[in-house]
BALOBA-1460 file (C-alpha; in Angstrom, 3 decimals):
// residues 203
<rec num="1" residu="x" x="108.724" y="104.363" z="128.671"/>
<rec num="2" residu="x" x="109.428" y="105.188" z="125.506"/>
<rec num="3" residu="x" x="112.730" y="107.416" z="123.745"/>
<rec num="4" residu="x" x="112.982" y="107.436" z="120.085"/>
<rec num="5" residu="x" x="115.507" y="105.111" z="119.686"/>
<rec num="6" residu="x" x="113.907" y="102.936" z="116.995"/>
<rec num="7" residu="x" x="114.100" y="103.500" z="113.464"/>
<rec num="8" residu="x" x="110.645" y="103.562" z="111.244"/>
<rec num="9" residu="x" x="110.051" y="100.427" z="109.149"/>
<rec num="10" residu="x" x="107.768" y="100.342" z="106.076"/>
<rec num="11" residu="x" x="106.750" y="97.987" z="103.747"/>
<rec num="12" residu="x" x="104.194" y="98.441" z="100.652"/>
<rec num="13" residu="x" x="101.598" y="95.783" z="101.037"/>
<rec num="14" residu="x" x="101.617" y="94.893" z="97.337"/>
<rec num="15" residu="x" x="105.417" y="94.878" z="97.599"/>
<rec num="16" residu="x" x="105.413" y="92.439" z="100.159"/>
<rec num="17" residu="x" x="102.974" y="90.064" z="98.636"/>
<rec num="18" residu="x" x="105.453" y="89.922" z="95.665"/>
<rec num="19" residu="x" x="108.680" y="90.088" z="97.245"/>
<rec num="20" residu="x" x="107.657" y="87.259" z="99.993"/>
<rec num="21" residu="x" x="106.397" y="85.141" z="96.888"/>
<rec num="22" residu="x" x="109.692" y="85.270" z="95.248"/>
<rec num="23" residu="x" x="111.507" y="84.630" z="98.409"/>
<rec num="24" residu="x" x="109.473" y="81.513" z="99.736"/>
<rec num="25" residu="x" x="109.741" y="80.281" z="96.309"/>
<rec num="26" residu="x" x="113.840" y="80.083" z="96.845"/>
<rec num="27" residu="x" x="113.207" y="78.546" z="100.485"/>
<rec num="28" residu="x" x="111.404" y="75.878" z="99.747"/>
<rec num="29" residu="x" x="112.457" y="75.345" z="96.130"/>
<rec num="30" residu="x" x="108.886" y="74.835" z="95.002"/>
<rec num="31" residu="x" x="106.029" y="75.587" z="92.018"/>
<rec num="32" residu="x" x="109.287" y="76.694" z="89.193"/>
<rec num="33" residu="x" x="111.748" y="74.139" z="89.877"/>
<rec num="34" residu="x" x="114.416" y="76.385" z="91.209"/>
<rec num="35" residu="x" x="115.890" y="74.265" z="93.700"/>
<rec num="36" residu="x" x="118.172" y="76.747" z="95.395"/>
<rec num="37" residu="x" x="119.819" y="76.077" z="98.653"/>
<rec num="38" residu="x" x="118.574" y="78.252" z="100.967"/>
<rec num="39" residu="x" x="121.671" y="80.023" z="102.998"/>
<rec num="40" residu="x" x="121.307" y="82.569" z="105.984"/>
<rec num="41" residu="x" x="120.330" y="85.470" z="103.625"/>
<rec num="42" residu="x" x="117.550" y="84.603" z="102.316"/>
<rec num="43" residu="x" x="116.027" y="83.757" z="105.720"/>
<rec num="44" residu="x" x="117.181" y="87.084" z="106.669"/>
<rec num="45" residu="x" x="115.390" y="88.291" z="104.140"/>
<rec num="46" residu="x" x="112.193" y="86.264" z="104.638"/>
<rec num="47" residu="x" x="112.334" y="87.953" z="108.186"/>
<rec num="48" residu="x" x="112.941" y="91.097" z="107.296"/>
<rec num="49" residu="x" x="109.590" y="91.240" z="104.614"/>
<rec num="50" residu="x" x="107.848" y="90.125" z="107.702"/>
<rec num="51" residu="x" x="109.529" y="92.373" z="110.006"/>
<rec num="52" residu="x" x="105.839" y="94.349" z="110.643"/>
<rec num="53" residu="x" x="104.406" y="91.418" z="112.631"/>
<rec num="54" residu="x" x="101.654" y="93.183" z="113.956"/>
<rec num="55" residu="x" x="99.448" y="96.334" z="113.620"/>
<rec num="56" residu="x" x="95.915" y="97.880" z="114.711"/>
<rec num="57" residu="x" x="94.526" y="100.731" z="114.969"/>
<rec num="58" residu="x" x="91.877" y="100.895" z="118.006"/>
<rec num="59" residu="x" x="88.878" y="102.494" z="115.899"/>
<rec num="60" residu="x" x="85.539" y="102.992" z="117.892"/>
<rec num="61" residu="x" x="83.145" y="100.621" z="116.468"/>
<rec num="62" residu="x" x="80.469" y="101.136" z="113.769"/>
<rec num="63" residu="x" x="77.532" y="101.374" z="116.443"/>
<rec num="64" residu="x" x="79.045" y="104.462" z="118.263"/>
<rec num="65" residu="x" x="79.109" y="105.918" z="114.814"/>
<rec num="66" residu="x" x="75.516" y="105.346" z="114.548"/>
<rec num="67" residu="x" x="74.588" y="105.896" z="117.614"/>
<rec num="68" residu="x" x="76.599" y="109.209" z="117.967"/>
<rec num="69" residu="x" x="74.436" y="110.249" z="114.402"/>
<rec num="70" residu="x" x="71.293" y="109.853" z="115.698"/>
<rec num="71" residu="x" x="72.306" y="111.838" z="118.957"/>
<rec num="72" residu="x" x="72.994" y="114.530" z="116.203"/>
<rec num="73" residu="x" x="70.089" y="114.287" z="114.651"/>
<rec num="74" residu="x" x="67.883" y="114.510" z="117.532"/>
<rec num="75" residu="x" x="69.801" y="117.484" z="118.785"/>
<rec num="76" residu="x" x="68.871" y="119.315" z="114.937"/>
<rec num="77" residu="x" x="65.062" y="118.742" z="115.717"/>
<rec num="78" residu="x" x="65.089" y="120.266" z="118.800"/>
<rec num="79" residu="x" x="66.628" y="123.427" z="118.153"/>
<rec num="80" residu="x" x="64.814" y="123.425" z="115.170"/>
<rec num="81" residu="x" x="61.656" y="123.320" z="116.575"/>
<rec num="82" residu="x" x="62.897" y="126.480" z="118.680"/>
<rec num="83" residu="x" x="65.244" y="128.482" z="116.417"/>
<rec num="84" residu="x" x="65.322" y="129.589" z="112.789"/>
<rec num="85" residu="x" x="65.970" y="126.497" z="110.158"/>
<rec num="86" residu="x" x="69.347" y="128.546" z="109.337"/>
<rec num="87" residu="x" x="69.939" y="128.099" z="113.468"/>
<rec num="88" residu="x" x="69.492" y="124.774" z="113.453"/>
<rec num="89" residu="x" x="71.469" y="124.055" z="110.486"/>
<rec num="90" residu="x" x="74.792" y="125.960" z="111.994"/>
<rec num="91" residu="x" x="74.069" y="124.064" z="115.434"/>
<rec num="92" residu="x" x="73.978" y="120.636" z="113.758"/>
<rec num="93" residu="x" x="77.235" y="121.211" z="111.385"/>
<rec num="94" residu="x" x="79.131" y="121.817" z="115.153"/>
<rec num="95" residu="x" x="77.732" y="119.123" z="116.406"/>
<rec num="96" residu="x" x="78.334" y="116.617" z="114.086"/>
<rec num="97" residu="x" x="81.979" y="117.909" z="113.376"/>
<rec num="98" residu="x" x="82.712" y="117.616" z="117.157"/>
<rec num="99" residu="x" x="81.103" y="114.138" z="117.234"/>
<rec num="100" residu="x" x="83.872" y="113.273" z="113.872"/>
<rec num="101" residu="x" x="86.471" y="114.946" z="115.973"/>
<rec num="102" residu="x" x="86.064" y="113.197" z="119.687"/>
<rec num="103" residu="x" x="85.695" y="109.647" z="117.999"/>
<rec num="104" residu="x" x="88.244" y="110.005" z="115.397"/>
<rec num="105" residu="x" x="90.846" y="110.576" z="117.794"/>
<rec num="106" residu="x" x="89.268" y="108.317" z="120.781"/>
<rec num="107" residu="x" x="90.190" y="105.335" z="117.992"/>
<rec num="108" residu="x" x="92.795" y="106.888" z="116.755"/>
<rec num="109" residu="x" x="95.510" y="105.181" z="118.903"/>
<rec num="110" residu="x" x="97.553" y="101.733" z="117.084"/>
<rec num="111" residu="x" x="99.516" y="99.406" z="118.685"/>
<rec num="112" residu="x" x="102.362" y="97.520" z="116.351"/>
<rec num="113" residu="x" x="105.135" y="95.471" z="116.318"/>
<rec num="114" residu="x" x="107.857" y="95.829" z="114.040"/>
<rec num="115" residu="x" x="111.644" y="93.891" z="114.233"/>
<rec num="116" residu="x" x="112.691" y="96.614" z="116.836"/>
<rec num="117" residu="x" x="109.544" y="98.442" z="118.808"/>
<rec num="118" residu="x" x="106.467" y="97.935" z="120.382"/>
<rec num="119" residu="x" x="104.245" y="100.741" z="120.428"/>
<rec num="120" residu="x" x="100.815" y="101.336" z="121.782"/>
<rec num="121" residu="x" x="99.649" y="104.645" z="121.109"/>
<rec num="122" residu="x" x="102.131" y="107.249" z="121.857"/>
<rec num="123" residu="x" x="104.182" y="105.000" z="123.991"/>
<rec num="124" residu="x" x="107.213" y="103.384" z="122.545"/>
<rec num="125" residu="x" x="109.876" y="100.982" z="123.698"/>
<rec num="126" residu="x" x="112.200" y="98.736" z="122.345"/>
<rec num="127" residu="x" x="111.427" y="94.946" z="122.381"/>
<rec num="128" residu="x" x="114.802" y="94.535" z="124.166"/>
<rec num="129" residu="x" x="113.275" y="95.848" z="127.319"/>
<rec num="130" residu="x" x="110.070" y="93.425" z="126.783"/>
<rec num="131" residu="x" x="109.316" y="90.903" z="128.965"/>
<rec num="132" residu="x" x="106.688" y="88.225" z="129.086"/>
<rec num="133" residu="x" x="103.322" y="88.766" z="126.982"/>
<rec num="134" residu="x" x="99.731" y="87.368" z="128.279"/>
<rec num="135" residu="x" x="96.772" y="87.741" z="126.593"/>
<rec num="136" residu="x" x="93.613" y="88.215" z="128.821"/>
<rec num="137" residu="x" x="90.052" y="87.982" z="128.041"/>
<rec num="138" residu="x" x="87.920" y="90.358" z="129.158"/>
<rec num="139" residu="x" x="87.511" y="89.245" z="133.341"/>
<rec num="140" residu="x" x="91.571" y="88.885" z="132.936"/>
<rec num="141" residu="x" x="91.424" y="92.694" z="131.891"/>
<rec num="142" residu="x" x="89.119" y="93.813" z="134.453"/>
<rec num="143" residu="x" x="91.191" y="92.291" z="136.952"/>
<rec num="144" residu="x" x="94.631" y="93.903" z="135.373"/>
<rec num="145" residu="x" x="92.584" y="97.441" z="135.548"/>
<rec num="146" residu="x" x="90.836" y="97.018" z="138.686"/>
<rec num="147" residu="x" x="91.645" y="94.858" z="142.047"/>
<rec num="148" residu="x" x="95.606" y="93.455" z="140.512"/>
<rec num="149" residu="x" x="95.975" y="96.936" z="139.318"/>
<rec num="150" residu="x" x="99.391" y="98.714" z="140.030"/>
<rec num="151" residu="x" x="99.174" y="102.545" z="139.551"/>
<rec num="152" residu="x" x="102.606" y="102.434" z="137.974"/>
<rec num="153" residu="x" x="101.089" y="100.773" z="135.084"/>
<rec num="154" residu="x" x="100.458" y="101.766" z="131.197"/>
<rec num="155" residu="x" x="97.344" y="101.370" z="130.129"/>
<rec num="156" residu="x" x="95.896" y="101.948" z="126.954"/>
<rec num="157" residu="x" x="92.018" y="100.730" z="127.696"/>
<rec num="158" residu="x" x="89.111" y="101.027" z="125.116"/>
<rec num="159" residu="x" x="85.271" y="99.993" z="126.642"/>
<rec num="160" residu="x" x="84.845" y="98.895" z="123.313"/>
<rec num="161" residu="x" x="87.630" y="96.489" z="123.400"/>
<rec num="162" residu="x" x="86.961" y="93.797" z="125.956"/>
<rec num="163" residu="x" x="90.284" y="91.293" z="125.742"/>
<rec num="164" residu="x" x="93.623" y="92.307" z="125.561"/>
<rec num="165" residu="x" x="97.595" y="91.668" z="126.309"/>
<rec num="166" residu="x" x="99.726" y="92.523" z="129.324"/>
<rec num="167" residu="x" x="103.211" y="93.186" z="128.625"/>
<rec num="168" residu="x" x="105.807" y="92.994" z="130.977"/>
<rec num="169" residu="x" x="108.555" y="95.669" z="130.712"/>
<rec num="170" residu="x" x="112.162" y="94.474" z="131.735"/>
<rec num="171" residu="x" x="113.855" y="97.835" z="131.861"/>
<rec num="172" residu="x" x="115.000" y="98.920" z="134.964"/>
<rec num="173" residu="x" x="115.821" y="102.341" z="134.403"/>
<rec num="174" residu="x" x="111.497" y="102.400" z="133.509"/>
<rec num="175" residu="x" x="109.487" y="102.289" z="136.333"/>
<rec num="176" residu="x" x="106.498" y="100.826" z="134.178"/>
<rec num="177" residu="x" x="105.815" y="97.370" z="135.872"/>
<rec num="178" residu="x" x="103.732" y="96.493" z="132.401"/>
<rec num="179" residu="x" x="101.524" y="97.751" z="130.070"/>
<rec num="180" residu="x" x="97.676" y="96.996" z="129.954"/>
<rec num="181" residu="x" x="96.552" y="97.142" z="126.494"/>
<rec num="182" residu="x" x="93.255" y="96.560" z="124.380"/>
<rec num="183" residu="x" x="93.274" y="94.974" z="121.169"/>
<rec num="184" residu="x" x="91.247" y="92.714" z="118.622"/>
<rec num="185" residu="x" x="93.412" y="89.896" z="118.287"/>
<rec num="186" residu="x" x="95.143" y="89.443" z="122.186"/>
<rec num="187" residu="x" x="96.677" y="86.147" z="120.843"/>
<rec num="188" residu="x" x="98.167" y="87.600" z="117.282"/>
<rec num="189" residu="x" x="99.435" y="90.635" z="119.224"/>
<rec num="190" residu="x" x="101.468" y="87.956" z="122.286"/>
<rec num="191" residu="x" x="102.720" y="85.711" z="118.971"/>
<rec num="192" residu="x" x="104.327" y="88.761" z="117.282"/>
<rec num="193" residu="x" x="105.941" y="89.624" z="120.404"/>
<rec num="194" residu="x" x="107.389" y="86.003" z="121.237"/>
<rec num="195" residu="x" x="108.456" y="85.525" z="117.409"/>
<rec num="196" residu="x" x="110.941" y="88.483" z="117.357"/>
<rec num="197" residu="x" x="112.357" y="87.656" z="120.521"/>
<rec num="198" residu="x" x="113.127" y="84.170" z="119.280"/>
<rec num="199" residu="x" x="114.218" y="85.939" z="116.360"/>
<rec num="200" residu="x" x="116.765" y="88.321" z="118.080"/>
<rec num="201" residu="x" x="117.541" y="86.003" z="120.801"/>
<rec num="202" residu="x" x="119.241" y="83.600" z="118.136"/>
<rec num="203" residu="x" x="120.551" y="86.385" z="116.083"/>
């Protein structure tokens, strides 16, 4: 499902904002007069400042956080209505770091697309061996998890996260049918995918 055969890609934000200014200036010769023809490098380039075409991190959402607090916080009144305040205090402090601990890393997991990988947590593979990309609302995902299920499947599932995308693997040395996966933006997440492999597939 995933071998690291990908190399990392990074881009500065600010950088990119600048850079891609510049460059769509040249491509469509506007704002300064510059009038350049634009050849296959600089569309090269344009794709390559775009090359991270998609990226989110599955964070749990602000009412868990709240909701998880106040679970704290009743816990600290009851032992300290039964233990010394210093009790309490040292039984709270555990508490609440275990609370920052278990949702920190339950949204910890991001899925991205970059000009080489898809990723989705701490599963990997090349976008050579992708196949077809759906995105599904949140009866399309139930389905996917529940009564279409196949066992063989990735799935990287949030309860938080109603919609999301299946993506069809290709490879046929991976016995992964597809993954399952939760997102925010199902629809940014299938356009990323689609728009490097019309990239690549006239490369």
């Amino acid at each position: 499902m995933g071998v690291g055969r990908q190399r990392q890609v990074g881009v500065e934000p600010h950088d990119l904002d600048v850079e891609l200014d510049v460059e769509l200036d040249v491509a469509l010769g506007l704002g300064r007069g510059l009038g350049h023809e634009v050849g296959v490098g600089h569309e090269e380039r344009i794709y390559r400042l775009c090359a991270v075409d998609y990226a989110e991190r599955l964070t749990v959402p602000l009412r868990w956080w709240v909701q998880g607090t106040m679970l704290v916080a009743s816990l600290w009144l009851a032992v300290l209505a039964a233990t010394p305040e210093v009790v309490a205090w040292s039984v709270t402090a555990v508490a609440l770091a275990l609370l920052v601990a278990l949702l920190g890393t339950y949204g910890s997991p991001k899925v991205s697309v970059d000009d080489h990988t898809l990723r989705a947590g701490r599963a990997h593979i090349p976008l050579e061996h992708v196949g077809a990309a759906t995105a599904l609302d949140a009866d399309g995902v139930r389905r996917q998890a529940g009564v279409d299920a196949d066992a063989r499947a990735y799935l990287l599932l949030r309860p938080y996260l109603k919609r999301g995308v299946r993506v069809d693997i290709t490879d046929p040395a991976d016995p992964t049918p597809y993954w399952l996966i939760s997102c925010r933006r199902p629809d940014a997440l299938v356009s990323a995918l689609e728009a490097t492999r019309t990239h690549r597939d006239a490369g």
